[in-house]
C-alpha positions as CSV (number, residue, x, y, z in Angstrom):
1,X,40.5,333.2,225.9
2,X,41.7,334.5,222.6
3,X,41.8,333.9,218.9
4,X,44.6,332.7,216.7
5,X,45.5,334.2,213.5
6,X,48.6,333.5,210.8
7,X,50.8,336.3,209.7
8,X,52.1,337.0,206.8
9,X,55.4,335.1,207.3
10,X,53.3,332.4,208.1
11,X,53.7,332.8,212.4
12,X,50.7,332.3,214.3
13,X,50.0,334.9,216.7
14,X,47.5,334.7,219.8
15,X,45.7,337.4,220.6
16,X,43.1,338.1,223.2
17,X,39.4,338.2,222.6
18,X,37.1,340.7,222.8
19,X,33.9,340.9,224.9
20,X,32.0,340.4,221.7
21,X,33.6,337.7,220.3
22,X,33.6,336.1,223.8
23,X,29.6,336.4,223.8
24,X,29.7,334.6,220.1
25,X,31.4,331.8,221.2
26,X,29.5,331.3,224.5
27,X,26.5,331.6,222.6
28,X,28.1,329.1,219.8
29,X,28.9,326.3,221.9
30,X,25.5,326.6,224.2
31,X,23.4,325.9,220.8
32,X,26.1,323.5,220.0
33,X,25.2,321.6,223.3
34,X,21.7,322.5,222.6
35,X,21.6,320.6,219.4
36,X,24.1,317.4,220.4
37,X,21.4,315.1,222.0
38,X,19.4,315.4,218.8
39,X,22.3,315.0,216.5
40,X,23.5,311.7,218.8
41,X,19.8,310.3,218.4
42,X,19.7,310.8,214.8
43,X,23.2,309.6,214.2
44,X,22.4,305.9,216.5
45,X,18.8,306.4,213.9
46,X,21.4,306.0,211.0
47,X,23.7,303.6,212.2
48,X,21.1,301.2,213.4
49,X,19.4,301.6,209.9
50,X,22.6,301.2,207.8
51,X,23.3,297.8,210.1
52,X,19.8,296.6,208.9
53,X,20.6,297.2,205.7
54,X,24.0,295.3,206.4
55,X,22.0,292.7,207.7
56,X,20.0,291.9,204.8
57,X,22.2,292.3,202.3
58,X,24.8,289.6,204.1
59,X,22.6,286.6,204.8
60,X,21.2,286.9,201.1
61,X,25.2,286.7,200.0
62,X,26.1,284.3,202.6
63,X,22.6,282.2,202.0
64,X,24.1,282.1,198.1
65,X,27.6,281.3,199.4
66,X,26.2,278.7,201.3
67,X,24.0,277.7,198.6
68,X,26.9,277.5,196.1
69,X,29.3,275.2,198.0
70,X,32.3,277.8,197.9
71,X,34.6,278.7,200.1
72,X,36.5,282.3,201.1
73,X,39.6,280.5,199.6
74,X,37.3,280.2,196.1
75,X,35.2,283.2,196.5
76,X,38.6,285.1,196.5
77,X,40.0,283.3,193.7
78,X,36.6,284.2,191.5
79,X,36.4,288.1,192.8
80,X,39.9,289.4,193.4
81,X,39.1,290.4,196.8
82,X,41.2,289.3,199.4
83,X,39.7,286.3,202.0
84,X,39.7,288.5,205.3
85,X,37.7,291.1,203.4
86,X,35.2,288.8,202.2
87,X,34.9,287.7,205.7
88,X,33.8,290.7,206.8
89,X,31.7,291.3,204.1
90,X,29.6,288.5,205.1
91,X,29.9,289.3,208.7
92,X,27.7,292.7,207.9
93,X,31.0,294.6,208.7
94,X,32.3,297.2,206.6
95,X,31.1,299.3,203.9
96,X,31.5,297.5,200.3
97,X,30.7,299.1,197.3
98,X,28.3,298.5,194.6
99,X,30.5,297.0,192.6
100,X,32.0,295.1,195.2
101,X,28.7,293.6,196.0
102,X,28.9,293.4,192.2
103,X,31.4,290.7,191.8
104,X,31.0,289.0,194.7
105,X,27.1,288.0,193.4
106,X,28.7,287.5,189.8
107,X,30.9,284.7,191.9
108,X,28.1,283.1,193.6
109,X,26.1,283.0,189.9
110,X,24.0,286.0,190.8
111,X,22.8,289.5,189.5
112,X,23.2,292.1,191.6
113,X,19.6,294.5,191.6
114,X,19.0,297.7,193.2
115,X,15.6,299.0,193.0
116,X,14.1,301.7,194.5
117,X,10.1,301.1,195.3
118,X,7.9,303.5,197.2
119,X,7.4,303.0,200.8
């Protein structure tokens, strides 16, 4: 194994490790491997909580959509935002903004409210 460093003029230059820094890294990517089942629990933790989220937030705005008669073709024309990105907006897929969500609601006659409430 060995390290890479950058000279001056900008060359990179390999050089060898020492038994120390050997050790480091062996004992580096141990509690790296340590740690990666946690870290791959709590990421699928986030993910399925941010699709529930998703979830909730898209059959309200397609429950309005429906509600209000339009269609993508409309929707777009009222918001700006294109028809394929609506569609996946109300497929729960993607990650819109606030004020995305914003002006798609202001389309479909409604206020956007975020409120935070204790568990």
């Amino acid at each position: 194994m060995s390290t890479e460093r950058q000279t001056s003029d900008n060359k990179h230059v390999r050089t060898p490790m020492t038994p120390e820094q050997r050790e480091r890294w062996k004992r580096d990517i141990a509690a790296i491997e340590e740690e990666k089942p946690e870290m791959i629990r709590l990421a699928k933790k986030i993910m399925a909580e941010k699709r529930a989220i998703q979830r909730e937030v898209t059959e309200l705005l397609q429950a309005a959509r429906e509600a209000s008669g339009l269609t993508l073709a409309q929707l777009q024309e009222m918001t700006g935002i294109h028809k394929g990105q609506l569609s996946k907006l109300l497929q729960a897929d993607g990650n819109p903004t606030l004020y995305t969500l914003h002006r798609v609601a202001a389309a479909l006659g409604k206020r956007l409210v975020v409120t935070l409430a204790e568990k």
